[in-house]
C-alpha positions as CSV (number, residue, x, y, z in Angstrom):
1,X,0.0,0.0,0.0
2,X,1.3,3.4,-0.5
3,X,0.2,6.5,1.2
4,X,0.3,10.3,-0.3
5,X,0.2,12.8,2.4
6,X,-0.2,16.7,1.5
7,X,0.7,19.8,2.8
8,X,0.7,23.5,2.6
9,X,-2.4,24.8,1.7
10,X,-4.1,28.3,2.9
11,X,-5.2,31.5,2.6
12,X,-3.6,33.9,0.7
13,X,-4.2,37.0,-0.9
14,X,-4.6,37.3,-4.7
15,X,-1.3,37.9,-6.1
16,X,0.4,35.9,-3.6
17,X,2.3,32.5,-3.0
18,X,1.9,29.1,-1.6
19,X,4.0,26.2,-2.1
20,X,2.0,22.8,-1.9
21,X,4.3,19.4,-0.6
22,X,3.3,16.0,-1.1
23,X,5.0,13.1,0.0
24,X,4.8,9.1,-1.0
25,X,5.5,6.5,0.9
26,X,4.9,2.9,2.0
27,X,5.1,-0.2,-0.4
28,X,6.6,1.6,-3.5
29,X,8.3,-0.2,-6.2
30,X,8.0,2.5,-9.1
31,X,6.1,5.7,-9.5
32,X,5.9,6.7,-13.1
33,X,4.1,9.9,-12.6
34,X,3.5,12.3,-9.1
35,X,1.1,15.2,-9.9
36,X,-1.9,17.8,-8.5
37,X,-5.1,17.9,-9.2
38,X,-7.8,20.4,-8.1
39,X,-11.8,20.2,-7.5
40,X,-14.3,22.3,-6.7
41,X,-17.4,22.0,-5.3
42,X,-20.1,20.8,-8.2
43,X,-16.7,20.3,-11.0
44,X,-14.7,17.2,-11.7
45,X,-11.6,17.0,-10.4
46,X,-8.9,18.8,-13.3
47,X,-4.9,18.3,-14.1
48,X,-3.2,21.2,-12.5
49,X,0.3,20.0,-13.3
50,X,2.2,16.7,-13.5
51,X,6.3,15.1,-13.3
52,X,7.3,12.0,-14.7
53,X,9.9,9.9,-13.9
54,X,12.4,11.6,-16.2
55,X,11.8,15.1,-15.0
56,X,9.3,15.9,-17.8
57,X,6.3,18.1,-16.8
58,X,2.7,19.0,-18.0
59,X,0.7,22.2,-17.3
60,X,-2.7,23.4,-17.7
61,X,-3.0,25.7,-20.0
62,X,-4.8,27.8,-16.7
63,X,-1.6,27.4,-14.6
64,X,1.1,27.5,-17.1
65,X,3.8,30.5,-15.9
66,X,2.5,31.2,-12.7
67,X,3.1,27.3,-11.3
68,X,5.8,25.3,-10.9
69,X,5.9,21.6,-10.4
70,X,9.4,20.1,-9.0
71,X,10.7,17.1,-7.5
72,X,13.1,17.0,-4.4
73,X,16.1,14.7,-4.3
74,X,13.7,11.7,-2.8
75,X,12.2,11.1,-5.7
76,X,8.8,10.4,-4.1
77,X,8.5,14.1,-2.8
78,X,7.2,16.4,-5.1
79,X,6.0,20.4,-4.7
80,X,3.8,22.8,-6.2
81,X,5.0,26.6,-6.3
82,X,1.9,28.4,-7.2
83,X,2.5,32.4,-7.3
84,X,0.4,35.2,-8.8
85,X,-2.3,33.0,-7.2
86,X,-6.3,34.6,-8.5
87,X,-9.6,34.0,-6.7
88,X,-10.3,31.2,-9.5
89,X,-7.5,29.1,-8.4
90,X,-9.8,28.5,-4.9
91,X,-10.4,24.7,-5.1
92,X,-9.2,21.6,-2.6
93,X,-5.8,20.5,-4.1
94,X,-5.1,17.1,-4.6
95,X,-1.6,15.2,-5.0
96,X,-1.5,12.1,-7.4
97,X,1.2,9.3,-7.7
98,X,0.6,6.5,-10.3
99,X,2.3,3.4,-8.7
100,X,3.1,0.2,-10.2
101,X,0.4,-1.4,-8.1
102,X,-2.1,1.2,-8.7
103,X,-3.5,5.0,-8.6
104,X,-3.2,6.8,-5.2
105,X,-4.5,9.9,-3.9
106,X,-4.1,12.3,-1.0
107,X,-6.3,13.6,1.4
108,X,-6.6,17.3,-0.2
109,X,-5.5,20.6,0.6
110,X,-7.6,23.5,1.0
111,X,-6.1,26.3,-1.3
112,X,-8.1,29.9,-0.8
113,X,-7.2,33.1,-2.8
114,X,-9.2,36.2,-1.6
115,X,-9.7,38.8,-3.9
């Protein structure tokens, strides 16, 4: 079994920074891909950004220049710089990791942009 824990979520004024964490760990024997998700109430859940196993990385079109996905030296640890954050970005982030054994989610992560 593996286990995705989050971190950093908030409130934050529009315009500002938070920098989401997400660690995996447990039973892993190879993650192809870590990545966030977000979801709001009465949406389905949408691709924030993503990181394969060779570094490469995926935006949304909605995030592209303003986040940053990145990968610490564990490779099971990845983060989620988001700056010039806007009110629209308001949503419960999720972190991702697609395992050899399966799909795994964490808990979510309450992001909040005031305008």
């Amino acid at each position: 079994q593996v286990q995705i824990v989050e971190s950093g979520g908030g409130l934050v004024q529009a315009g500002g920074s938070l920098r989401l964490s997400c660690a995996a760990s447990g039973n892993i024997f190879s993650i192809s891909v870590m990545g966030w998700y977000r979801q709001v109430p009465g949406k389905q859940r949408e691709l924030v950004a993503d990181i394969f196993e060779g570094g490469r990385t995926n935006y949304a079109d909605f995030v592209k220049g303003r986040f940053t996905i990145s990968r610490a030296n564990a490779k099971h640890t990845v983060y989620l710089q988001m700056d010039s954050l806007k009110p629209e970005d308001t949503a419960v982030y999720y972190c991702h990791a697609e395992e050899f054994q399966g799909s795994y989610w964490g808990q979510g992560t309450q992001v909040t942009v005031s305008s």
